[in-house]
Structures are given as structure tokens and as C-alpha cells.
ROLUMNU-185134 format. One line per 5 residues: their letters; for each residue x, y, z of N, C-alpha, C, O. Coordinates in nm, 2 decimals. Layout:
# residues N
a> X,Y,Z,X,Y,Z,X,Y,Z,X,Y,Z ~ ...
//
This chain:
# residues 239
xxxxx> 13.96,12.83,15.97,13.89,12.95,16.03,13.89,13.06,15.93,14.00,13.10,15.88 ~ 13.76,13.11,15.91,13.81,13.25,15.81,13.74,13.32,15.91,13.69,13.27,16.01 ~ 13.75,13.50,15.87,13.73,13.59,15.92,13.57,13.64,15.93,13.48,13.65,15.84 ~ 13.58,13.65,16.04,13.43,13.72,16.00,13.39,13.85,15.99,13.43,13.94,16.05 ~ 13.27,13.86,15.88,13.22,14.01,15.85,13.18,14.07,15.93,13.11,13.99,15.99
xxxxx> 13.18,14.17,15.99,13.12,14.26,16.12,12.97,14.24,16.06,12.94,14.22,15.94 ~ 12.88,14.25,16.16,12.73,14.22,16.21,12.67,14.33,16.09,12.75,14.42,16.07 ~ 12.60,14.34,16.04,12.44,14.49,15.94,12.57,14.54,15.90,12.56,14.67,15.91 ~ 12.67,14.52,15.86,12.79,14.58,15.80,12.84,14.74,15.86,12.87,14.84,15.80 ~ 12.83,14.70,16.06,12.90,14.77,16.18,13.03,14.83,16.14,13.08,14.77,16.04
xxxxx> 13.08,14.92,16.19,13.21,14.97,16.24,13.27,14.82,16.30,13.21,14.72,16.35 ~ 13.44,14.84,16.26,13.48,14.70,16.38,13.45,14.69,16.52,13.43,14.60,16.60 ~ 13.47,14.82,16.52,13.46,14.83,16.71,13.30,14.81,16.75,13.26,14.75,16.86 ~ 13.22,14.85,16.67,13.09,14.83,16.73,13.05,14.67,16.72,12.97,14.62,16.81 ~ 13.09,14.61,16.64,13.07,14.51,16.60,13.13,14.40,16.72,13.08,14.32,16.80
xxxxx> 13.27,14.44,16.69,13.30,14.33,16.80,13.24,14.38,16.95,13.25,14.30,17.04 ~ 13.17,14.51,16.99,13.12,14.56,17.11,12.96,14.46,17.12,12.90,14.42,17.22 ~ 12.95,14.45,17.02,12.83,14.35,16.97,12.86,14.20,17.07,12.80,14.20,17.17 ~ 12.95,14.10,17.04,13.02,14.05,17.02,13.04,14.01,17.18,13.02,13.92,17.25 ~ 13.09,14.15,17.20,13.12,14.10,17.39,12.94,14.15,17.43,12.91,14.11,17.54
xxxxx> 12.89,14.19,17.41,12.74,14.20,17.49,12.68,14.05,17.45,12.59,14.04,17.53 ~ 12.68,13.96,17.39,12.67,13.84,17.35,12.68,13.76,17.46,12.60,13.70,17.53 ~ 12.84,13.79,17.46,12.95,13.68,17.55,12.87,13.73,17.73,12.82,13.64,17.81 ~ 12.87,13.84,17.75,12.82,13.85,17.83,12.62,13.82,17.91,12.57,13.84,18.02 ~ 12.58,13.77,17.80,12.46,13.77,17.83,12.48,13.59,17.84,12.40,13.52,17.91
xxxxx> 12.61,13.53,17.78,12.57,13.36,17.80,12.65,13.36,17.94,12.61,13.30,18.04 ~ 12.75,13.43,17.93,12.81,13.42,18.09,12.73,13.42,18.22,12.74,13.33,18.31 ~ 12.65,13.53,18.23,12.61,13.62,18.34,12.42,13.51,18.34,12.32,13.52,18.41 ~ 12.45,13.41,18.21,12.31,13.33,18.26,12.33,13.19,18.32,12.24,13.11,18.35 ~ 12.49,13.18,18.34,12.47,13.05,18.40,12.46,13.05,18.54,12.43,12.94,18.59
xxxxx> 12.50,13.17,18.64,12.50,13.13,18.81,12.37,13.14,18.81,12.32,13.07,18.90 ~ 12.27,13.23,18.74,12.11,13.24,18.80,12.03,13.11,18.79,11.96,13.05,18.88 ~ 12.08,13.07,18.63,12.06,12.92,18.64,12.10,12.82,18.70,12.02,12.73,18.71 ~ 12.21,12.81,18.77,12.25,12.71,18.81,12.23,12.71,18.97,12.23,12.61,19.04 ~ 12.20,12.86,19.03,12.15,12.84,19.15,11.97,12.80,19.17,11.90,12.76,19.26
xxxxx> 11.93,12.83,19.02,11.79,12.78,19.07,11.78,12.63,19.08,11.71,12.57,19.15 ~ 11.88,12.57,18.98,11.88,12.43,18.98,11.95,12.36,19.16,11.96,12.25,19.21 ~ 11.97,12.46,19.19,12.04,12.39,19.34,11.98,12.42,19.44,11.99,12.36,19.55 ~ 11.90,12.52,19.42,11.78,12.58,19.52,11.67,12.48,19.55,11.63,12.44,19.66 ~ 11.61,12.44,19.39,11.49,12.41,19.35,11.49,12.27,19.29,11.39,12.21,19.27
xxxxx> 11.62,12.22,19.26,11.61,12.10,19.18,11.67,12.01,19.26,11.64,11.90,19.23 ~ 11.74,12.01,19.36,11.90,11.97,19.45,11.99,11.92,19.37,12.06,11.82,19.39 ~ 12.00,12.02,19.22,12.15,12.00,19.21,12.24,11.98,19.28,12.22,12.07,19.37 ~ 12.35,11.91,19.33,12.48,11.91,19.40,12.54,12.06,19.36,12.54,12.12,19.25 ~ 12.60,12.08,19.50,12.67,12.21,19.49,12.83,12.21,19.36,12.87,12.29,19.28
xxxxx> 12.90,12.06,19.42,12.99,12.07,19.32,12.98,12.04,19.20,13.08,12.07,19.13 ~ 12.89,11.99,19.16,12.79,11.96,19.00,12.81,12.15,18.96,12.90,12.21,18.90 ~ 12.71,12.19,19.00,12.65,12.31,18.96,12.84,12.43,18.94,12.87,12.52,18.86 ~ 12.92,12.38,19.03,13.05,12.46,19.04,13.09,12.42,18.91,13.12,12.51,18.82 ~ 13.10,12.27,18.89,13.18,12.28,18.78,13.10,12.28,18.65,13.14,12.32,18.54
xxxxx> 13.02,12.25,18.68,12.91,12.33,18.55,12.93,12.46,18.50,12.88,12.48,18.39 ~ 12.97,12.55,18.56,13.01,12.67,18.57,13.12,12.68,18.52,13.13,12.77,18.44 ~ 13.21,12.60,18.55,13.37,12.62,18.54,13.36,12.59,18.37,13.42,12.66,18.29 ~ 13.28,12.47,18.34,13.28,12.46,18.19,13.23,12.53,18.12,13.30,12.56,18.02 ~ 13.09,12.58,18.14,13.04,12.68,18.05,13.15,12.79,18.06,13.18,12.82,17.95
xxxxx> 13.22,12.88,18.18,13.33,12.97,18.17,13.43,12.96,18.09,13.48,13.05,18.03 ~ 13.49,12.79,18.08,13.59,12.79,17.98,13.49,12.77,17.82,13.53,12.78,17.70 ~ 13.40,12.76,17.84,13.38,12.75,17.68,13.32,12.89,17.65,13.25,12.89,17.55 ~ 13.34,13.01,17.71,13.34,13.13,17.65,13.39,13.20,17.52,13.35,13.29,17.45 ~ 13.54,13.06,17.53,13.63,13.13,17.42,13.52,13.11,17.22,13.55,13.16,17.11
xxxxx> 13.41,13.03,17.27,13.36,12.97,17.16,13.31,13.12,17.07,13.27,13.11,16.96 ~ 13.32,13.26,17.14,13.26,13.38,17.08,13.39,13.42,17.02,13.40,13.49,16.92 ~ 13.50,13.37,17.08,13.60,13.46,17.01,13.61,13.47,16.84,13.63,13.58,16.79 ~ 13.60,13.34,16.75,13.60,13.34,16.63,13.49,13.45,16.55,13.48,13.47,16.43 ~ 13.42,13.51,16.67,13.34,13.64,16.64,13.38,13.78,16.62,13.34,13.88,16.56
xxxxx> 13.48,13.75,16.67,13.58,13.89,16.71,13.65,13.92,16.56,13.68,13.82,16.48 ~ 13.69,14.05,16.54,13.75,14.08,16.36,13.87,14.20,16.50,13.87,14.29,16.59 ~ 13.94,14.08,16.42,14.13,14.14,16.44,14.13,14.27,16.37,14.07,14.26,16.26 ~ 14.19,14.42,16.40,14.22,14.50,16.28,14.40,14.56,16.30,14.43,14.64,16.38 ~ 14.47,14.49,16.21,14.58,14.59,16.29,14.60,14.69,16.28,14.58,14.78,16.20
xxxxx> 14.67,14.69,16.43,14.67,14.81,16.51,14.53,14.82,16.57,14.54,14.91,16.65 ~ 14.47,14.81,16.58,14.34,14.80,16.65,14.33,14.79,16.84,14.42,14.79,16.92 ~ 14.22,14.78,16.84,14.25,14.72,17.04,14.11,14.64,17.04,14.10,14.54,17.10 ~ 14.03,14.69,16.99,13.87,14.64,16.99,13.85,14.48,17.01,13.74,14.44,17.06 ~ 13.96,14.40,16.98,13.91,14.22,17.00,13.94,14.20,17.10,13.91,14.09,17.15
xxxxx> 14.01,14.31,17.19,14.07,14.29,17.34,13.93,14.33,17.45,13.95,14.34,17.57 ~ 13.82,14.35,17.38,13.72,14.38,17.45,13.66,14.21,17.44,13.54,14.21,17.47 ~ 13.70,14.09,17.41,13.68,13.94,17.44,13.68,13.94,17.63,13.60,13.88,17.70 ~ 13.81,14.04,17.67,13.85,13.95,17.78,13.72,14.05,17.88,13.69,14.02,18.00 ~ 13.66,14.16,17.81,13.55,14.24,17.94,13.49,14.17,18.05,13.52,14.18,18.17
xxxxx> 13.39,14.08,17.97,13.35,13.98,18.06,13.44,13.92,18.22,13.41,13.93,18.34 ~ 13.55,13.86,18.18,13.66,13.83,18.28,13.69,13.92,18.37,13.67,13.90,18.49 ~ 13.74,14.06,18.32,13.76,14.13,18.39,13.64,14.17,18.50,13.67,14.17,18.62 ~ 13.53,14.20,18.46,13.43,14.22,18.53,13.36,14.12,18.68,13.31,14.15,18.79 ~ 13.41,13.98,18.59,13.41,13.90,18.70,13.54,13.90,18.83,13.54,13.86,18.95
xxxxx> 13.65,13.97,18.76,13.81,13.95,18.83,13.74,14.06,18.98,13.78,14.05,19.10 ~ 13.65,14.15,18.92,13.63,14.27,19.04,13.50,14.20,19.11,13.50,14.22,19.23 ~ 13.42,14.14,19.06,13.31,14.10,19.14,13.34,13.97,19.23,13.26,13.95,19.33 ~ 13.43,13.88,19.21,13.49,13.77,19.26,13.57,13.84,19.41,13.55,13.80,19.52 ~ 13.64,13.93,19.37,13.72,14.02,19.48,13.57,14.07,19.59,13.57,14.04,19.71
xxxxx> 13.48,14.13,19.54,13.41,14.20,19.64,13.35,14.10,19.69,13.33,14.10,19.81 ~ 13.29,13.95,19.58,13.20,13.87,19.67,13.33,13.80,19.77,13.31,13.80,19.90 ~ 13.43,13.75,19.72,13.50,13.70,19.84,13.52,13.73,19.93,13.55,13.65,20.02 ~ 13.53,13.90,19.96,13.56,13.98,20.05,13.40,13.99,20.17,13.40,13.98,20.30 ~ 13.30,14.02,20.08,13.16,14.09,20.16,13.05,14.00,20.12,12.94,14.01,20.18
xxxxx> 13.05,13.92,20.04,12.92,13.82,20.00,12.86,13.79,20.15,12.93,13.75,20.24 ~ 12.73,13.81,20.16,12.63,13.69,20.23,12.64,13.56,20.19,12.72,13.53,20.10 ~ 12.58,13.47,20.25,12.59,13.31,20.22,12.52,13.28,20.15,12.55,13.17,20.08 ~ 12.41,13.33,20.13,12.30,13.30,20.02,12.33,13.38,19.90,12.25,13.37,19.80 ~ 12.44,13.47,19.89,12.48,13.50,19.77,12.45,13.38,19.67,12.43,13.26,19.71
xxxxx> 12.46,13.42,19.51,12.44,13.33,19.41,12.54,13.25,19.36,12.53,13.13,19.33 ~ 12.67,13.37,19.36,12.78,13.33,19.31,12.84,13.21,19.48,12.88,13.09,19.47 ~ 12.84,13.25,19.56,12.86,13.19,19.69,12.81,13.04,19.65,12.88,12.94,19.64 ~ 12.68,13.04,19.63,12.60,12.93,19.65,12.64,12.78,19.52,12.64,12.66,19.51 ~ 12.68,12.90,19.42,12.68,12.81,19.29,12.87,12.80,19.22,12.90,12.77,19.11
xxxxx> 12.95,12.85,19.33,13.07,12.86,19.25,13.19,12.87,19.35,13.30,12.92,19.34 ~ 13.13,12.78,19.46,13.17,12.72,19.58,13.20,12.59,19.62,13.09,12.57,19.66 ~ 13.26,12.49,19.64,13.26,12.36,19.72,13.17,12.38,19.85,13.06,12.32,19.88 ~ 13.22,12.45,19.90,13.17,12.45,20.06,13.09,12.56,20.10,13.04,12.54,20.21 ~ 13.08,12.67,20.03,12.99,12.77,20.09,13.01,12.87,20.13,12.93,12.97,20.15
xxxxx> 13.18,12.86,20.16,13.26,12.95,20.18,13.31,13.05,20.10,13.40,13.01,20.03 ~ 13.28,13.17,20.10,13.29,13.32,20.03,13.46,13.32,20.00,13.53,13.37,19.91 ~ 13.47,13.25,20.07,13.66,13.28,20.09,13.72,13.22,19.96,13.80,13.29,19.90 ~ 13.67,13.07,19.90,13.66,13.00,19.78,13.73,13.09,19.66,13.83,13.08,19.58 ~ 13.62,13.18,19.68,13.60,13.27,19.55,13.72,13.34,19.47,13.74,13.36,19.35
xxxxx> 13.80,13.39,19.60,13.94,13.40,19.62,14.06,13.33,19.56,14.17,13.38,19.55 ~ 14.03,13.22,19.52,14.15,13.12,19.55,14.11,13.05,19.38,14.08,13.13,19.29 ~ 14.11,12.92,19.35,14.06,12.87,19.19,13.98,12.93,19.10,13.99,12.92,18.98 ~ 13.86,13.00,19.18,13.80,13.09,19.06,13.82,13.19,19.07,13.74,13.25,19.02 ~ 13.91,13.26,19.11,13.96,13.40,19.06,14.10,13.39,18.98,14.16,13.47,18.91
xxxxx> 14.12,13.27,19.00,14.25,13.22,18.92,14.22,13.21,18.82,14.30,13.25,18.73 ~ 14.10,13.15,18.78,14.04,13.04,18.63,14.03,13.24,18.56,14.07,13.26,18.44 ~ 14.00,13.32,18.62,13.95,13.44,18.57,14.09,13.47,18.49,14.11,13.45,18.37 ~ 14.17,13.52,18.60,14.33,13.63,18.55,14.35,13.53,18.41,14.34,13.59,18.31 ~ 14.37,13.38,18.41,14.44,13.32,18.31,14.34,13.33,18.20,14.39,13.33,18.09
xxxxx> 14.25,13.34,18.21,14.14,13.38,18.09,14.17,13.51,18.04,14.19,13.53,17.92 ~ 14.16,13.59,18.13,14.20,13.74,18.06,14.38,13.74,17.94,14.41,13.78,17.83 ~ 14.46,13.63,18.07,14.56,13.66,17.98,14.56,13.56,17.85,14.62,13.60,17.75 ~ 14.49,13.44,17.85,14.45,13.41,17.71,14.40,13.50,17.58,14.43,13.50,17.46 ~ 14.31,13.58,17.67,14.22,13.67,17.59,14.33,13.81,17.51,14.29,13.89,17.43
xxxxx> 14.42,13.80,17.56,14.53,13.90,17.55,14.63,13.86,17.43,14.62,13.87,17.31 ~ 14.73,13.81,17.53,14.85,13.74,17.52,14.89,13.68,17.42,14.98,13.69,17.34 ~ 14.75,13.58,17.44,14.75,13.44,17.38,14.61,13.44,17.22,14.56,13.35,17.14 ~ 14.59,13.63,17.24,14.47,13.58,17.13,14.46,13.49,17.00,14.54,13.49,16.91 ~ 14.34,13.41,17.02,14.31,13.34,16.92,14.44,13.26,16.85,14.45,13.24,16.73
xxxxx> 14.55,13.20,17.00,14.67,13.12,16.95,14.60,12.98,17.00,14.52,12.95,17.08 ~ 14.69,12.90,16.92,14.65,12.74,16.98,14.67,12.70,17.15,14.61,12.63,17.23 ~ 14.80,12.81,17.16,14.85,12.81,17.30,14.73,12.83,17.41,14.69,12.75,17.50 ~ 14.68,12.97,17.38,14.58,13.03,17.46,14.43,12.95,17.47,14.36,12.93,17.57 ~ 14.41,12.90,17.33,14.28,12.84,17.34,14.28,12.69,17.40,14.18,12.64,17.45
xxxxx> 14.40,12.62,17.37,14.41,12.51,17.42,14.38,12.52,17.59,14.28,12.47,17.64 ~ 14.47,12.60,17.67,14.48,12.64,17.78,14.34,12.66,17.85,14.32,12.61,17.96 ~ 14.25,12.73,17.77,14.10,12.75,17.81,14.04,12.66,17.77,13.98,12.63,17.87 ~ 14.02,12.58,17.69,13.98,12.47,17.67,13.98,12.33,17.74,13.88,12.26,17.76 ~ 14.13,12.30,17.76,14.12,12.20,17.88,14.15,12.21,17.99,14.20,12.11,18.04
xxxxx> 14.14,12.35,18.07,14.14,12.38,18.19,13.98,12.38,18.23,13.95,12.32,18.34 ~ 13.88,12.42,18.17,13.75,12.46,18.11,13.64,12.31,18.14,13.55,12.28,18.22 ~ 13.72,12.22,18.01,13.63,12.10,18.03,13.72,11.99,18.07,13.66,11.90,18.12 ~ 13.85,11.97,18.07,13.93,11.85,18.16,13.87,11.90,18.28,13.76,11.85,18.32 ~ 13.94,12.00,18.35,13.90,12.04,18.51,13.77,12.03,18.53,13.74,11.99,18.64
xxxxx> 13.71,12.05,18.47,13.55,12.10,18.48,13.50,11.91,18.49,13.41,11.87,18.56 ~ 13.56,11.85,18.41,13.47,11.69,18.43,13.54,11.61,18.50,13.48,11.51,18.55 ~ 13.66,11.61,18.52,13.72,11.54,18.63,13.69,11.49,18.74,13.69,11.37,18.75 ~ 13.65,11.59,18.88,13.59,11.62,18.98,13.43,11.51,18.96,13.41,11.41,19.02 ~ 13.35,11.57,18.85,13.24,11.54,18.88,13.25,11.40,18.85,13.17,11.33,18.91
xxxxx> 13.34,11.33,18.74,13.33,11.15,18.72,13.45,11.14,18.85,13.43,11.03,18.89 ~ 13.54,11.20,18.91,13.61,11.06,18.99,13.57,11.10,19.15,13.64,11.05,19.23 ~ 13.47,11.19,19.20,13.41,11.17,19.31,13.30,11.08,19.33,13.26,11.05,19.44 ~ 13.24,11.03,19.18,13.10,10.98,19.19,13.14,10.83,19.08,13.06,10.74,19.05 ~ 13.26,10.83,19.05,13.25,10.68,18.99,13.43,10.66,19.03,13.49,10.57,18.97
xxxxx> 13.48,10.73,19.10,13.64,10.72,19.13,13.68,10.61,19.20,13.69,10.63,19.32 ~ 13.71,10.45,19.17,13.73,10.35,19.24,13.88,10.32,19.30,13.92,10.25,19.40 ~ 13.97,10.40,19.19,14.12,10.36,19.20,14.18,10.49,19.22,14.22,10.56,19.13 ~ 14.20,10.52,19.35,14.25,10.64,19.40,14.41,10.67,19.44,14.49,10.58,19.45 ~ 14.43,10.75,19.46,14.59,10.76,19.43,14.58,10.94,19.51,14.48,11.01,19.51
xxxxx> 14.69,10.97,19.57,14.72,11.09,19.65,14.89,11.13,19.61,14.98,11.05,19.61 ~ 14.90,11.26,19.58,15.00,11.34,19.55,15.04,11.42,19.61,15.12,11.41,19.70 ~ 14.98,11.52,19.59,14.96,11.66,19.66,14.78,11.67,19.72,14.72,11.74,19.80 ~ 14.74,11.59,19.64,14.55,11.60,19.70,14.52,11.48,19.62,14.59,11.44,19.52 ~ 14.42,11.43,19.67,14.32,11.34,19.66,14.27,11.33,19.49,14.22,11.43,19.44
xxxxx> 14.29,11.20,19.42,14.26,11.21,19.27,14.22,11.05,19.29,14.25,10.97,19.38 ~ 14.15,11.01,19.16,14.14,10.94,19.12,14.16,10.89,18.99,14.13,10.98,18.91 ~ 14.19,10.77,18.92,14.21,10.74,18.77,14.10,10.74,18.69,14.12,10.70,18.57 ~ 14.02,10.75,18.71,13.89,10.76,18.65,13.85,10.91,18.62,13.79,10.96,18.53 ~ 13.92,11.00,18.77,13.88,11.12,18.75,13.98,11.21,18.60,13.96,11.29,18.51
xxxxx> 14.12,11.12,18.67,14.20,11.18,18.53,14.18,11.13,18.41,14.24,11.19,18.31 ~ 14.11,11.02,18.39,14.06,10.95,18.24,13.99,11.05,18.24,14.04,11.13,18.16 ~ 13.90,11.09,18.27,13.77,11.21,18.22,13.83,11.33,18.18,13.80,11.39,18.08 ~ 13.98,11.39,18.29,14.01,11.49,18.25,14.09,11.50,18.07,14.08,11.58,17.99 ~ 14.15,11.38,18.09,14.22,11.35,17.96,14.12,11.32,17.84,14.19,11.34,17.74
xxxxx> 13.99,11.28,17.81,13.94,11.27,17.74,13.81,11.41,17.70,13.74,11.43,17.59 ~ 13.82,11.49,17.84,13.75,11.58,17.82,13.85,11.70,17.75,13.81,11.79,17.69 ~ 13.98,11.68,17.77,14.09,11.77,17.71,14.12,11.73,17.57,14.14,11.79,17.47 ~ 14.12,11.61,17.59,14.17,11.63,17.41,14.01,11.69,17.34,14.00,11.79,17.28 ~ 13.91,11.61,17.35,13.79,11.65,17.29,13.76,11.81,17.28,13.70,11.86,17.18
xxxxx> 13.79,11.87,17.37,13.75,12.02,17.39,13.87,12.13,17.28,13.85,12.24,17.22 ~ 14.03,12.00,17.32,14.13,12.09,17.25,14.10,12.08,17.10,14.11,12.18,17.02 ~ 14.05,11.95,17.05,14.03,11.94,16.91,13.94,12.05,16.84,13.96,12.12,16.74 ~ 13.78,12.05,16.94,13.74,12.12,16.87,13.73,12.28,16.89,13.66,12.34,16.80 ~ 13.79,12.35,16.99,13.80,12.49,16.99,13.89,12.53,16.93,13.89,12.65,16.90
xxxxx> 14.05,12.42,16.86,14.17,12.47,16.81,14.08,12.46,16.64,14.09,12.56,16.56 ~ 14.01,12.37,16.62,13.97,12.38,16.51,13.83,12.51,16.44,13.81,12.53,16.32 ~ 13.77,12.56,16.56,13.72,12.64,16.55,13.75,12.80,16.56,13.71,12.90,16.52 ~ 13.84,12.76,16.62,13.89,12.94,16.63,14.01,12.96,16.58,14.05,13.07,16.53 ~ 14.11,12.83,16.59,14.21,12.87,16.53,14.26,12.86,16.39,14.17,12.82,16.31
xxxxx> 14.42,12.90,16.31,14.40,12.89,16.19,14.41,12.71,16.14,14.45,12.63,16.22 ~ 14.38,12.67,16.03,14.38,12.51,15.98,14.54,12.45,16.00,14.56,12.33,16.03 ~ 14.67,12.55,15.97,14.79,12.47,16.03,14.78,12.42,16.20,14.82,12.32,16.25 ~ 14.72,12.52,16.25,14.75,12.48,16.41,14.66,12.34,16.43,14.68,12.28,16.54 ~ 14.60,12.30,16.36,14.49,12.19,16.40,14.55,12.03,16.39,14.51,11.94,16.31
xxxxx> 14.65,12.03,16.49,14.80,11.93,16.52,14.69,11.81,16.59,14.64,11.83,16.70 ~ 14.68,11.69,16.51,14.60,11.59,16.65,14.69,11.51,16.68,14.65,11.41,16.74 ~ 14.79,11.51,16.67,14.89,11.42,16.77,14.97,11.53,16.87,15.00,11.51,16.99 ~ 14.99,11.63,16.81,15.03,11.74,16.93,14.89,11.78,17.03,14.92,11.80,17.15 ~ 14.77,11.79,17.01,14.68,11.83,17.14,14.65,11.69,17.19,14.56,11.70,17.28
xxxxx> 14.70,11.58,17.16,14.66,11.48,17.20,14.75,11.47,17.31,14.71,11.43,17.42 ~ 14.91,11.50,17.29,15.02,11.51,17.40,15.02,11.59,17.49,15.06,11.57,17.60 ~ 14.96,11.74,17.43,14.95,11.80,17.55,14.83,11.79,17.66,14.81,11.85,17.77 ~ 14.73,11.70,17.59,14.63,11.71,17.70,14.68,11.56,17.79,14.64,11.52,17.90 ~ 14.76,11.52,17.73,14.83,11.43,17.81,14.92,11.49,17.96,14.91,11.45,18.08
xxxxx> 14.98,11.57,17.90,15.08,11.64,18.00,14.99,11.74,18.13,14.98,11.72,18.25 ~ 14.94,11.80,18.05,14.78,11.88,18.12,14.73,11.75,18.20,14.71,11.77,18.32 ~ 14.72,11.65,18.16,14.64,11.56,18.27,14.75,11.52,18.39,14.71,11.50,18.50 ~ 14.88,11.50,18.35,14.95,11.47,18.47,14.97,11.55,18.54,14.94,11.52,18.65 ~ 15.01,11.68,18.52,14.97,11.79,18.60,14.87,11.82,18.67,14.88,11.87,18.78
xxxxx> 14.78,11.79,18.62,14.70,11.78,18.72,14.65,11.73,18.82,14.57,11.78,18.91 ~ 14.71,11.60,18.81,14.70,11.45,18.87,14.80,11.50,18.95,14.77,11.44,19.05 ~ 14.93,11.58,18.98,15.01,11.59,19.06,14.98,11.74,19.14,15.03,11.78,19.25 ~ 14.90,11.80,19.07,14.89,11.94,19.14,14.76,11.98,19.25,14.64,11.97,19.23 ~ 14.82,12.04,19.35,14.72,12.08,19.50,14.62,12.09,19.44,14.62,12.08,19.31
xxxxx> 14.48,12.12,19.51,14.32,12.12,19.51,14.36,12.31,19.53,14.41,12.37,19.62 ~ 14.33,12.35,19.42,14.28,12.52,19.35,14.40,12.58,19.29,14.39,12.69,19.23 ~ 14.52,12.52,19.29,14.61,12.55,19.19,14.62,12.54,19.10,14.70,12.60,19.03 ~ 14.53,12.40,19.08,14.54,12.35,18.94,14.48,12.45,18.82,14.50,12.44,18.70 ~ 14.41,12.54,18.89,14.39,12.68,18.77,14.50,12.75,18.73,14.49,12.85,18.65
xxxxx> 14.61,12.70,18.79,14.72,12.79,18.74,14.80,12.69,18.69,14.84,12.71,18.58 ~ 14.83,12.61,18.73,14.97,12.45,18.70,14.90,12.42,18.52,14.97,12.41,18.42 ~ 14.75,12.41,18.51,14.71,12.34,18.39,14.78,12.42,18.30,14.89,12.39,18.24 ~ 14.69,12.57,18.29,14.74,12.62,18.15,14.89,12.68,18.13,14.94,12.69,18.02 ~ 14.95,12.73,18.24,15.09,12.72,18.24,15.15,12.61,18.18,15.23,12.63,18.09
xxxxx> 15.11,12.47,18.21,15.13,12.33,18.17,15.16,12.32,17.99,15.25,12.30,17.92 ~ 15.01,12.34,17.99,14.94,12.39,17.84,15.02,12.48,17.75,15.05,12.44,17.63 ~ 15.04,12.59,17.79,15.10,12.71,17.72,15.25,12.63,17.65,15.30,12.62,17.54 ~ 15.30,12.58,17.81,15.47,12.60,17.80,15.48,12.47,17.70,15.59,12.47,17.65 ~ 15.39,12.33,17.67,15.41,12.27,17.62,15.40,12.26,17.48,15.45,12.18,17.40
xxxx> 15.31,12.39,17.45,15.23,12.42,17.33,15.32,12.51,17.24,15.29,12.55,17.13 ~ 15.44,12.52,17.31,15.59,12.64,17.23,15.71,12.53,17.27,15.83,12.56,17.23 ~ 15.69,12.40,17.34,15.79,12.32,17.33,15.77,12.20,17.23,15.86,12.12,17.22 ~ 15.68,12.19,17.19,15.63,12.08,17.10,15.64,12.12,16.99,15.61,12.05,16.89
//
């Protein structure tokens, strides 16, 4: 990874202000999209959710956009987007109609209440990636295969899940094969994209999207936005 030049040779701060108006225009196009496709196409509701869930975790793909300055604050405008959603998740959960967008396309059931619970979660831990964890193997791993493990799991082991198994909720081995191969795939290529060339360990993201998958495979239906990257983090400073 090298650094990037700020944009017509910008201020940092405008530049990376650049940067999140970007992030925000790919974010803010996938519920319009994806409710037209469920309105108008009969997308499946839980297709179109976790379609969602993945394009959300692959957000982090702007950060290698962002110019670090130290002492600075400006790359900490990555997490805007999040936060923005952290307040509109709260109001739609609270007051949404049913034909809301976000309701319709980032729901299992339809229920406003939802909104509350795994996707406002998938949010906080993004922001604190975006923070905490900037542009660390830790943080991006974390977004990465919470993003596309979680995000493909669901949709192969409800629709091809033959060997099923119960923990804390309902999973299948097929569903966690997808999650495990959608995590290492996703870990490879976001740690190699954003992060620096030592961090790009393939027998270490290979184990932890291992661990990331049993966790998962053991953890409740909407927790798992919080068990993965916790999972992820704590394995990614023990390995």
C-alpha cells in the first residue's frame, strides 16, 4: 500500500472531505437500489438485506483514499457515513412506517424494531474500526469478514443448507463453508489493499477467518455483529 496524493493537489482535509462525499454517495445508493429490486424485481427480502450488509462492509474499500497526517483528525471523517447511519437506524427503528426503504430492504421481517438490534451493531463496530482500528489488519479484517462471511452465509445455507446443526440458533455447514470462504477471500484482499505489505499474513487470515467462522457458527441470530469482529480483533493481537 502506498500513500495517496490528495485529489487537483487539495488541502488534506479537503481532500479526504472529498473522499468521504464518495463513500457516501456508494453507501446511500444501495437501499434505493435494492428496494427497487424488491419492489419491482421480487428480490427476496433477505437477499437484498444481506446485499446490503456486504456492500456496507466493503465501504472500507475508500479508506486506502484517506492521507493520514500526523496529528491530524481529517481520516477520522472515514467513519461520517456510519455515524450518520448510527442516528438514522435509531430514528427509523424508533418511528419508520413499514414501507420505509431502510425497513423494507434491511430487515428479515419487516419489522422497524430489527433495525435496532444487528444493524445498528454492524454500524458502532464500523465506526470503531474506522477509529481505533484505522487502517490496522485488526480493524479491516473485522470489516471484512463480518461484511462478506456474514453477508454470504445466510444467503447459501438457507437456500442450499442440507446439513444443519443448532447451537445457540439455527446454522447450517454449507452456510458456514460460505462464511469461511467468503472471509478468508474478503480478508486477503482488503488486508492487501489497504493495509501495509508486512501485515499481508496468509496463513494468519486464513486462521482467523477460521475462528471468525466458529464463532459464528456458535453465536445467537443478531449478535453475531458483535461476537465476529470482537472474534477477529482479539485473534488478530493473539496470533
Amino acid at each position: 500500500m502506498t500513500e495517496t496524493l490528495p485529489f487537483f493537489s487539495l488541502p488534506v482535509v479537503w481532500h479526504n472531505a472529498l473522499v468521504t462525499l464518495l463513500t457516501f454517495v456508494y453507501v446511500f445508493s444501495v437501499p434505493p437500489l435494492m428496494d427497487y429490486l424488491v419492489t419491482n424485481h421480487n428480490l427476496p427480502r433477505d437477499i437484498s438485506r444481506k446485499i446490503t450488509h456486504i456492500c456496507a462492509g466493503s465501504a472500507i474499500m475508500f479508506l486506502p483514499l484517506y492521507i493520514f497526517v500526523e496529528g491530524g483528525w481529517s481520516h477520522l471523517l472515514n467513519i461520517t457515513v456510519f455515524a450518520v447511519w448510527t442516528v438514522l437506524l435509531i430514528q427509523k427503528g424508533l418511528f419508520a412506517a413499514d414501507d420505509d426503504q431502510a425497513v423494507k430492504t434491511m430487515t428479515r421481517t419487516g419489522n422497524k424494531g430489527e433495525l435496532l438490534k444487528g444493524t445498528l451493531y454492524f454500524v458502532i463496530v464500523a465506526m470503531i474500526c474506522g477509529t481505533i482500528y484505522y487502517k490496522q489488519p485488526a480493524g479491516v479484517m473485522a470489516m471484512a469478514m463480518l461484511g462478506w462471511g456474514d453477508g454470504l452465509a445466510p444467503i447459501i445455507g438457507t437456500r442450499y443448507g442440507k446439513i444443519k446443526y443448532h447451537i445457540l440458533s439455527d446454522k447450517s455447514v454449507e452456510g458456514s463453508l460460505a462464511f469461511l470462504v467468503g472471509s478468508v477471500c474478503a480478508g486477503l484482499f482488503f488486508v492487501h489493499l489497504i493495509c501495509v505489505p508486512e501485515a499481508f499474513d496468509v496463513t494468519k487470515i486464513i486462521i482467523i477467518a477460521l475462528i471468525a467462522t466458529i464463532v459464528e457458527g456458535v453465536s445467537p441470530r443478531e449478535v453475531d455483529n458483535l461476537t465476529i469482529p470482537v472474534a477477529v480483533i482479539a485473534a488478530s493481537y493473539l496470533l
